[in-house]
DODREN-871222 format. One line per 5 residues: their letters; for each residue x, y, z of C-alpha. Coordinates in steps of 0.05 Angstrom, whole numbers. Each point is the difference from the previous one (the first is absolute). Layout:
! DODREN-871222
a) X,Y,Z ~ ...
! end
This chain:
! DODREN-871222
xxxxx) 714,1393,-817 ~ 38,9,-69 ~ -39,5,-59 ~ 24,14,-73 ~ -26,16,-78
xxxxx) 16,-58,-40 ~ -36,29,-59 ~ -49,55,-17 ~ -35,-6,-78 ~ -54,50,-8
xxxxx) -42,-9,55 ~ 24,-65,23 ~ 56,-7,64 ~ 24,-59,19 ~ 31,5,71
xxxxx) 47,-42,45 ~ -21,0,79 ~ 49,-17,60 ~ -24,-9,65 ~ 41,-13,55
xxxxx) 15,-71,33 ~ -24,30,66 ~ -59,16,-21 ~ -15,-64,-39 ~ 19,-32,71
xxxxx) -55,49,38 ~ -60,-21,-56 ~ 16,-69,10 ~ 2,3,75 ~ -71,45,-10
xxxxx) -33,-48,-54 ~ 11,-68,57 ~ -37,39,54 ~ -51,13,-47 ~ -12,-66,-30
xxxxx) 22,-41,62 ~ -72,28,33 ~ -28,-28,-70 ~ 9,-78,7 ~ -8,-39,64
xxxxx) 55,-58,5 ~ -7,-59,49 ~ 34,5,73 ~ 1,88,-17 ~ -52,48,22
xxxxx) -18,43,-52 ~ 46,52,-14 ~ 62,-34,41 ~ 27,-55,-51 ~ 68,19,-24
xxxxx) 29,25,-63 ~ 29,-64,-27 ~ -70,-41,16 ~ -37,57,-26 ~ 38,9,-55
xxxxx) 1,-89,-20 ~ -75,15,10 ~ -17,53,-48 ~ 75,-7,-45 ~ 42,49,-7
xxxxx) -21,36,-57 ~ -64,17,36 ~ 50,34,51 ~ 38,32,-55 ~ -64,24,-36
xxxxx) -25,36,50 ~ 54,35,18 ~ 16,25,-65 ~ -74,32,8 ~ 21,36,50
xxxxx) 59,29,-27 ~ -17,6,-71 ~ -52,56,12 ~ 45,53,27 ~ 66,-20,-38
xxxxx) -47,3,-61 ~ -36,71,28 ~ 74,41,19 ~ 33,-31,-72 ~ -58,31,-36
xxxxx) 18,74,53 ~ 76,-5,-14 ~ -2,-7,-79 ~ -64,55,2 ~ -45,-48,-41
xxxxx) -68,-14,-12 ~ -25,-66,-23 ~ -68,-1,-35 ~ -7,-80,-1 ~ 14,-59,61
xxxxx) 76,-11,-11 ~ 30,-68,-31 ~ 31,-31,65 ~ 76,-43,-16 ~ 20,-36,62
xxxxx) 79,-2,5 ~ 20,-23,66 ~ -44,-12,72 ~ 47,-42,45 ~ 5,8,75
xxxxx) 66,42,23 ~ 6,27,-73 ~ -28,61,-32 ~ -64,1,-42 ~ 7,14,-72
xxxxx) -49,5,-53 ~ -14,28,-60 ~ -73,54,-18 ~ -19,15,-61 ~ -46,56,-2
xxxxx) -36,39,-53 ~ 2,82,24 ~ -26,64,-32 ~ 45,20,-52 ~ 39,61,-11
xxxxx) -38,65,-16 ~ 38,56,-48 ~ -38,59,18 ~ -7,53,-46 ~ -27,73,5
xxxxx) -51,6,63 ~ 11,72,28 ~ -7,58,-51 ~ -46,-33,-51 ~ -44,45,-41
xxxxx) -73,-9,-1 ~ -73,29,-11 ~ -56,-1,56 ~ -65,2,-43 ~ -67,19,55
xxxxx) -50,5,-37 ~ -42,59,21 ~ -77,-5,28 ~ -60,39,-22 ~ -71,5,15
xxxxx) -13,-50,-59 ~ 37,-60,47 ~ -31,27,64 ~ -70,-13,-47 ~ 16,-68,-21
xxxxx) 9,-27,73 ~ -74,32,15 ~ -27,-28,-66 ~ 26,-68,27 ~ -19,12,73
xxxxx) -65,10,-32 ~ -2,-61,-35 ~ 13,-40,54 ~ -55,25,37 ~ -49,0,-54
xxxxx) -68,-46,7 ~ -21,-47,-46 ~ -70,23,-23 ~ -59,-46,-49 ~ 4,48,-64
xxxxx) -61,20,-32 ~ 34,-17,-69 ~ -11,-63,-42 ~ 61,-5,-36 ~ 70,-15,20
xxxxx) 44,50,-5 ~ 83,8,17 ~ 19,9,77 ~ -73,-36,18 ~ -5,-56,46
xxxxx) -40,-55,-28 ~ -31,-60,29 ~ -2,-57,-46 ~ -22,-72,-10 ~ 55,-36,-58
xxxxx) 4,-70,-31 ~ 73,-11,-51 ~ 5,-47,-62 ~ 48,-28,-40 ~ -16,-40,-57
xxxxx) -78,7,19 ~ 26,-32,70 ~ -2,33,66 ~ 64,-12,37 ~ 23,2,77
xxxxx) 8,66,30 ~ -41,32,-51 ~ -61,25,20 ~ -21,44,70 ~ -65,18,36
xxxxx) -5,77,36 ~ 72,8,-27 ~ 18,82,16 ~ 42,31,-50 ~ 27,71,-12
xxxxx) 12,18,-74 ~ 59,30,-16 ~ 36,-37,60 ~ 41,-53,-32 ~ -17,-52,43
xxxxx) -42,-35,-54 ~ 39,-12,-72 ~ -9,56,-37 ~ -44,-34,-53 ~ -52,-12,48
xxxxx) 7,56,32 ~ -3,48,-62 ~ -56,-46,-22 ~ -52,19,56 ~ 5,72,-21
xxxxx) -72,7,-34 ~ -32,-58,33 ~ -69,9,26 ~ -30,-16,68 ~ -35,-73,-8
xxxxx) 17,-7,-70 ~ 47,-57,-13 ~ 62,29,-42 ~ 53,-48,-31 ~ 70,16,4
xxxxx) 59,-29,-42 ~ 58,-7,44 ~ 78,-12,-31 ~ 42,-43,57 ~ 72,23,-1
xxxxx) 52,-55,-21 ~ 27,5,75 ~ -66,-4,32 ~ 8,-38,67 ~ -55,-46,-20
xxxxx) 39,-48,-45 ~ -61,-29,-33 ~ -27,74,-11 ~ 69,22,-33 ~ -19,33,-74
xxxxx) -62,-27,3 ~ -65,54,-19 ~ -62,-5,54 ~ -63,17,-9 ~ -28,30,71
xxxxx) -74,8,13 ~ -11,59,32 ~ -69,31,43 ~ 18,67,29 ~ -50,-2,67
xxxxx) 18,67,33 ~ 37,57,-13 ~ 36,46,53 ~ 37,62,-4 ~ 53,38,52
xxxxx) -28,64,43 ~ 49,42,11 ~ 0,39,68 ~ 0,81,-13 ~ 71,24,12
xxxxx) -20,54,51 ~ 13,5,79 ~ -36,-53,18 ~ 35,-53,-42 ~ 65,22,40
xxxxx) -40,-16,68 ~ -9,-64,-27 ~ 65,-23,-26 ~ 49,28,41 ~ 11,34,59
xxxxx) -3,69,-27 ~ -62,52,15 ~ 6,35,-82 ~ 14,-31,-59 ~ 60,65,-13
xxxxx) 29,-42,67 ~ 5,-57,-39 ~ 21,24,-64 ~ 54,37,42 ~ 20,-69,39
xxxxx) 1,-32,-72 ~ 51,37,-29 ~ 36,-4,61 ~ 1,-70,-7 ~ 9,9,-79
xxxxx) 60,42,7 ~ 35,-51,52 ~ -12,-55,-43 ~ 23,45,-58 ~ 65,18,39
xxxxx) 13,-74,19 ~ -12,-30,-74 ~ 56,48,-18 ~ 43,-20,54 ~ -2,-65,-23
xxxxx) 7,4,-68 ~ 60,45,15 ~ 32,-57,50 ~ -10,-59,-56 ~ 35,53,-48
xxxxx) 61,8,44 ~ -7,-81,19 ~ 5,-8,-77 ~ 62,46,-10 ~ 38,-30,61
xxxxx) -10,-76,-35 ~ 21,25,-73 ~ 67,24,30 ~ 8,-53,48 ~ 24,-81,-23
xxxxx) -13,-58,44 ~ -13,-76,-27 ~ -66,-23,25 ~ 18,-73,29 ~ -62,-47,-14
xxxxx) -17,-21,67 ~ -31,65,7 ~ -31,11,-64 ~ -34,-74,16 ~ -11,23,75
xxxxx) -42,70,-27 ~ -38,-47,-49 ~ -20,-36,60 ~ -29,54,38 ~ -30,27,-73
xxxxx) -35,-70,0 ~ -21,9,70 ~ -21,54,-8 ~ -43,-14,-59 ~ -34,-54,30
xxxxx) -21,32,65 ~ -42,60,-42 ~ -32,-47,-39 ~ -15,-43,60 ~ -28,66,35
xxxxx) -48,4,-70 ~ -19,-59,8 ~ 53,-40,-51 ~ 42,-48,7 ~ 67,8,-39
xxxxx) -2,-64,-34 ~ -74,19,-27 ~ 35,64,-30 ~ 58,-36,-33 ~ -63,-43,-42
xxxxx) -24,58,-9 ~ 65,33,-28 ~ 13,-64,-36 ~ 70,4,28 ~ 41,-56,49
xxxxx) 27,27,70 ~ 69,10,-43 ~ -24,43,-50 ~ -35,37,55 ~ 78,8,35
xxxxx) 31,16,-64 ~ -49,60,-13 ~ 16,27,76 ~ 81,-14,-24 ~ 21,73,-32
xxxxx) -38,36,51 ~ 34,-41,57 ~ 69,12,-30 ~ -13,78,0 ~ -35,-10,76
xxxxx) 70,-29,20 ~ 49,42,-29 ~ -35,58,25 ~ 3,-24,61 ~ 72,-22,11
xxxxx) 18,72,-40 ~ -48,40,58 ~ 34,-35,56 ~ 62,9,-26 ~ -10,69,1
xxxxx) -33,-6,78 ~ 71,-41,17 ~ 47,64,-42 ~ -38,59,43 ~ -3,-50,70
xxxxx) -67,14,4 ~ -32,-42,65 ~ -63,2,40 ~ -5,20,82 ~ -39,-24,46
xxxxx) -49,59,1 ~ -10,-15,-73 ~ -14,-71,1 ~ -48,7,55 ~ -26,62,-25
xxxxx) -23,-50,-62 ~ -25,-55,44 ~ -46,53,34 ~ -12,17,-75 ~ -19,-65,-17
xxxxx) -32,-38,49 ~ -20,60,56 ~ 38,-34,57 ~ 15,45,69 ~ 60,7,28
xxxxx) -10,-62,39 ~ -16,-43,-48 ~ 64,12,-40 ~ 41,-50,41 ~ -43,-58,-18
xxxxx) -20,24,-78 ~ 79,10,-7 ~ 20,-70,30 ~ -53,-27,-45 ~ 16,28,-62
xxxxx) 74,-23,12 ~ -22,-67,14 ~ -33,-6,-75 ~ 41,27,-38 ~ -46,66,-19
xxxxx) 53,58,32 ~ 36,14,-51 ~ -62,13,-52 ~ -16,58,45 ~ 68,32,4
xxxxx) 16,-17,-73 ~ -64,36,-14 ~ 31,63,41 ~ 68,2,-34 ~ -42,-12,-61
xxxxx) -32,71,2 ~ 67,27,29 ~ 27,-20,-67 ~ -55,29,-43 ~ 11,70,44
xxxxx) 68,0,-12 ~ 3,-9,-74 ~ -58,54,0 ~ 30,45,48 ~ 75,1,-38
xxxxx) -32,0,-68 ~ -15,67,-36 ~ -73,2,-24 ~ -43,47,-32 ~ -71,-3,10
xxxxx) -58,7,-51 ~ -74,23,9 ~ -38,-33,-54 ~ -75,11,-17 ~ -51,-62,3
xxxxx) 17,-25,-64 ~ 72,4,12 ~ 20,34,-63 ~ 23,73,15 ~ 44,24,63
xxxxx) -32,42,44 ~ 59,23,38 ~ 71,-29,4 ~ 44,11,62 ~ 70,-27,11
xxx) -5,-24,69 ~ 85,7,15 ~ -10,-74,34
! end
């Protein structure tokens, strides 16, 4: 096989592909003794007609057809190994020449990852900001531990206050008119929550239990509700019960309760354990996407738009399924956005441009340091992922082959071989900050 460059513009190659007469000869012979056990023909048991009554039969470009399918595939597959490139779209298919006893010529054009000129990625300065934790964050986790485990108690007061739970009975006008999807019976609602608007909210402060309070409530000019947009409502309000949270004490027992621990100084300890790891990793991160940042700004690549369209796609996706898991649909939140499914692309465009470029830059960089992924690795990460034994690899291997999923997982691996190398050649000096991240603590050039 003989294949050449005719032309190669940006990211575009158009390429010439030979194959041998022989071989053309071999996928014709191959593509009869397929079809022939395809058609039955009079005076023939199936599968025993010959060529030319087989061929008069179906026609000879039937015959032709499908053995160019059977050569196209790997001429197409080792053109693509020889000339080291990597389309990102199907390739634009130019027949030149199928004749029996003559070679097969035709013509590919394919769209590939373009060139990446990388910049700067070992030796880049940076700062690794951890913030530092105290006894004030180790307090805030127990002051919300607490709150989730506080009871909801009938309060002896009359009046509602902020942070009470109410339970109210409410009819809405407009214009003197009640309208649909205004009014509630038993309706629980904490003040102070923001699940309400905040006029109506704010407005219960005050009320009194079984005393009907009215409360003027502004609708925002982008209220969902189109009839309800700037429109002022009048809401009838009877406040029927009042509750307030209990708090559990913060002692010993409260740590029997909650966790797994026998003293609460256990679980403060375990806390800032936790604190300090999640502390440690926030920085880490922070300190990657810094590097990730640098490596781009020195690097140039042009983002081709097939894959700036292909990661609004998956933002889209991606987009839909959340809301769908809240209950949404994503046409019910473009109404709500007032936008069309265009607009909605066009806002995902910039970020899509940078999620590309970033991309083709980072793997550019895997490609220059020949980074790759063993065996152990990958099924280290299956065992990772999906807890499979030793035995079950064969099958959960073959499988993910089969659809197409592999390469996420290892792409994943040389992903975080990436980030460790740009870390690991970079130097860095690390900052303690206090909670309010205003003053250093400590700095310490970590020679990385």
């Amino acid at each position: 096989m003989q294949t050449e460059i005719k032309s190669h513009d940006k990211n575009h190659v158009e390429l010439t592909v030979e194959i041998d007469a022989e071989k053309v000869n071999e996928a014709i012979e191959q593509a009869y003794r397929k079809l022939r056990n395809q058609v039955n023909i009079p005076g023939f048991r199936k599968g025993k007609a010959p060529r030319v009554l087989v061929e008069r039969h179906l026609g000879s470009a039937a015959l032709f057809e499908e053995a160019m399918n059977r050569l196209f595939p790997e001429a197409y597959s080792s053109a693509l190994q020889e000339h080291n490139l990597e389309p990102i779209d199907d390739p634009e298919f130019e027949l030149v020449q199928f004749e029996e006893n003559k070679p097969f010529i035709f013509n590919v054009g394919i769209e590939v990852k373009p060139e990446v000129k990388l910049g700067q990625y070992k030796g880049l300065k940076a700062i690794k900001i951890v913030e530092n934790v105290d006894d004030n964050h180790v307090n805030m986790v127990l002051e919300q531990m607490r709150e989730q485990h506080a009871e909801l108690v009938i309060s002896q007061k009359t009046e509602v206050a902020e942070g009470f739970h109410a339970i109210i009975d409410f009819q809405g006008f407009v214009d003197g008119e009640p309208f649909a999807g205004g009014s509630g019976t038993d309706v629980a609602i904490e003040i102070g929550a923001g699940r309400f608007l905040p006029d109506f909210e704010q407005g219960l402060i005050g009320a009194e239990v079984g005393v009907e309070t009215e409360i003027n409530v502004n609708f925002p000019d982008d209220y969902g509700a189109d009839f309800l947009q700037g429109k002022t409502a009048v809401f009838k309000v009877t406040v029927k019960e009042i509750k307030e949270k209990e708090l559990p004490d913060l002692d010993d027992e409260f740590a029997k309760d909650v966790s797994e621990f026998a003293t609460l100084d256990e679980l403060k300890e375990e806390i800032k354990k936790v604190l300090v790891n999640d502390s440690e990793r926030a920085a880490t991160r922070n300190l990657e996407n810094d590097l990730v940042k640098q490596v781009v700004a020195a690097s140039e690549v042009e983002v081709p738009e097939k894959l700036v369209e292909r990661q609004i796609d998956h933002r889209v996706r991606d987009l839909s399924m959340r809301l769908n898991q809240q209950g949404f649909t994503l046409e019910a939140y473009l109404e709500m956005e007032k936008i069309s499914g265009d607009e909605l692309r066009e806002r995902f465009r910039e970020g899509a441009q940078e999620d590309v470029r970033t991309g083709l830059i980072l793997e550019a960089v895997g490609k220059a340091e020949e980074l790759t992924v063993s065996e152990e690795e990958y099924e280290q990460r299956l065992q990772e992922v999906f807890g499979a034994t030793v035995e079950d690899f064969s099958k959960l291997k073959s499988r993910l082959e089969y659809d197409g999923t592999a390469w996420r997982f290892k792409d994943q691996i040389i992903g975080e071989k990436i980030l460790q190398l740009l870390v690991d050649s970079a130097e860095v000096t690390t900052e303690y900050k206090d909670s309010l991240g205003s003053e250093n603590v400590d700095k310490v050039d970590d020679g990385e």
